[in-house]
N, C-alpha and C positions, 0 to 999 in steps of 0.2 A: 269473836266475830270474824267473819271469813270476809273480805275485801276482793274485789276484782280490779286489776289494772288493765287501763288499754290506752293505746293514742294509737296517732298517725291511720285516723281510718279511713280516708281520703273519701270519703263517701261510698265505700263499696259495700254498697246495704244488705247484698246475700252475706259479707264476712260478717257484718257487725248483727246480723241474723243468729250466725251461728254461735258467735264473743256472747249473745244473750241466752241464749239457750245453754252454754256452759256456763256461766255463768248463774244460772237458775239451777241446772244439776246440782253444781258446788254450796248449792245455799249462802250465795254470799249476800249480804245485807247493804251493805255500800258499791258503789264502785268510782273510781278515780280516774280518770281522763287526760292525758299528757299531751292531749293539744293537737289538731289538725283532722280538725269535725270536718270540715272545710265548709259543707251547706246545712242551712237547717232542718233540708231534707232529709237528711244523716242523721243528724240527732232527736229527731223525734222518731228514730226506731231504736234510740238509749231511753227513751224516757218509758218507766214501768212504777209504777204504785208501791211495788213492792224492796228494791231497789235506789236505796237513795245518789244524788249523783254529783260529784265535786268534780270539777276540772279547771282546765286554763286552756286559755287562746294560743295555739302554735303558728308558726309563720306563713300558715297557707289556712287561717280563716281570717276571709277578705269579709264576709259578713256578721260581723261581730254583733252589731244589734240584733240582728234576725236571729243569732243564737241566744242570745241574752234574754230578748221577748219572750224564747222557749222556754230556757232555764235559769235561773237566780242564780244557780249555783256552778255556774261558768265566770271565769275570776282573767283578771289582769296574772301573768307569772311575774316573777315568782309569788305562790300565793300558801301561806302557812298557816295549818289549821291541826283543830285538837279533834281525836277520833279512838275511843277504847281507851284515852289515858296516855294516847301515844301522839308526840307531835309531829307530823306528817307535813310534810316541804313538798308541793306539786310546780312543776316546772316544765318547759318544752324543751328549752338548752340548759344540759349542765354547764355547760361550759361560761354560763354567764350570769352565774349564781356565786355573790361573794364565800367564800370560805365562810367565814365567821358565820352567816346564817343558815350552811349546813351546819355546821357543829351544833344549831339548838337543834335541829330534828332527829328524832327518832328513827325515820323514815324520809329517804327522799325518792320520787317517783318522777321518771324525766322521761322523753323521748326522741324525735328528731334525728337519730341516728338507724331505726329502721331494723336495728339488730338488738335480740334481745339478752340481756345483761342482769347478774344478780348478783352481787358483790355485799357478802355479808361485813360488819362488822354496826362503828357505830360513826356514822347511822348506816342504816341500812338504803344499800342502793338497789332502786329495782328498775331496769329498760321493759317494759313486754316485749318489744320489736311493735311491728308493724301488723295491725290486724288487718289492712288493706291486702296486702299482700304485693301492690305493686312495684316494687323497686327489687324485693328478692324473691318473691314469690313462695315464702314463707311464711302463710300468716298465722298471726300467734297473740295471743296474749298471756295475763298471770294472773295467780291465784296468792295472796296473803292471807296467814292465818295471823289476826293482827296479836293473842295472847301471845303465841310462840316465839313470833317473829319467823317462821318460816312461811318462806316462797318458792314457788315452782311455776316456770313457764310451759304454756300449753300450744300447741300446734293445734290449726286447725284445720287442717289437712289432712 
């Protein structure tokens, strides 16, 4: 199964336009969300039929029910869940996720830092960066092939 990673989309609906349409190229069947939808007007242009969609709340959604009403599958962080076999840690701050409940994931998916980051081992860390683009104006997300464990980040620029 191919996995799509994104956060930090700050509402910028042409980026998260284009994070969908690569996304649909790549045939990925999930995608994971590292937090900072920020409105619900943002996340009802993630939400596809075809595309299932897990994430968590990062520190710039102020509207938390309004995304919740949209999707079930928007979680308190850190939020640990089973996906192809592999258990996958979604979070907005690494930095304030205990040790101990990385070492159960397989994967951990984080963002909040704007820059994207892929730090193999175990588990596997994946940043996309920022699909908004505003802070470095680099926007980007990632692509997991959850068998392999390989990840590559995309520019979408």
């Amino acid at each position: 199964m191919k996995v799509g990673i994104i956060a930090d989309t700050h509402d910028n609906v042409p980026n998260i336009r284009k994070a969908m349409d690569m996304f649909k190229a790549h045939g990925v069947g999930c995608m994971i969300h590292a937090g900072d939808y920020v409105a619900p007007f943002a996340l009802k242009e993630m939400l596809n039929d075809d595309i299932r969609l897990v994430g968590v709340y990062g520190n710039n959604d102020g509207e938390k029910q309004g995304l919740k009403g949209l999707c079930d599958g928007v979680h308190e962080a850190p939020f640990m869940f089973e996906l192809g076999g592999r258990n996958v840690l979604v979070t907005h701050h690494l930095d304030r996720v205990r040790e101990s409940l990385k070492q159960k994931a397989d994967i951990v998916i984080f963002g909040h830092t704007h820059e994207p980051e892929i730090n193999g081992g175990k588990p596997l860390l994946i940043n996309p960066g920022e699909c908004g683009g505003w802070l470095y104006g680099r926007p980007s997300v990632a692509v997991l092939n959850l068998e392999t464990l390989e990840a590559h980040v995309i520019f979408l620029e």
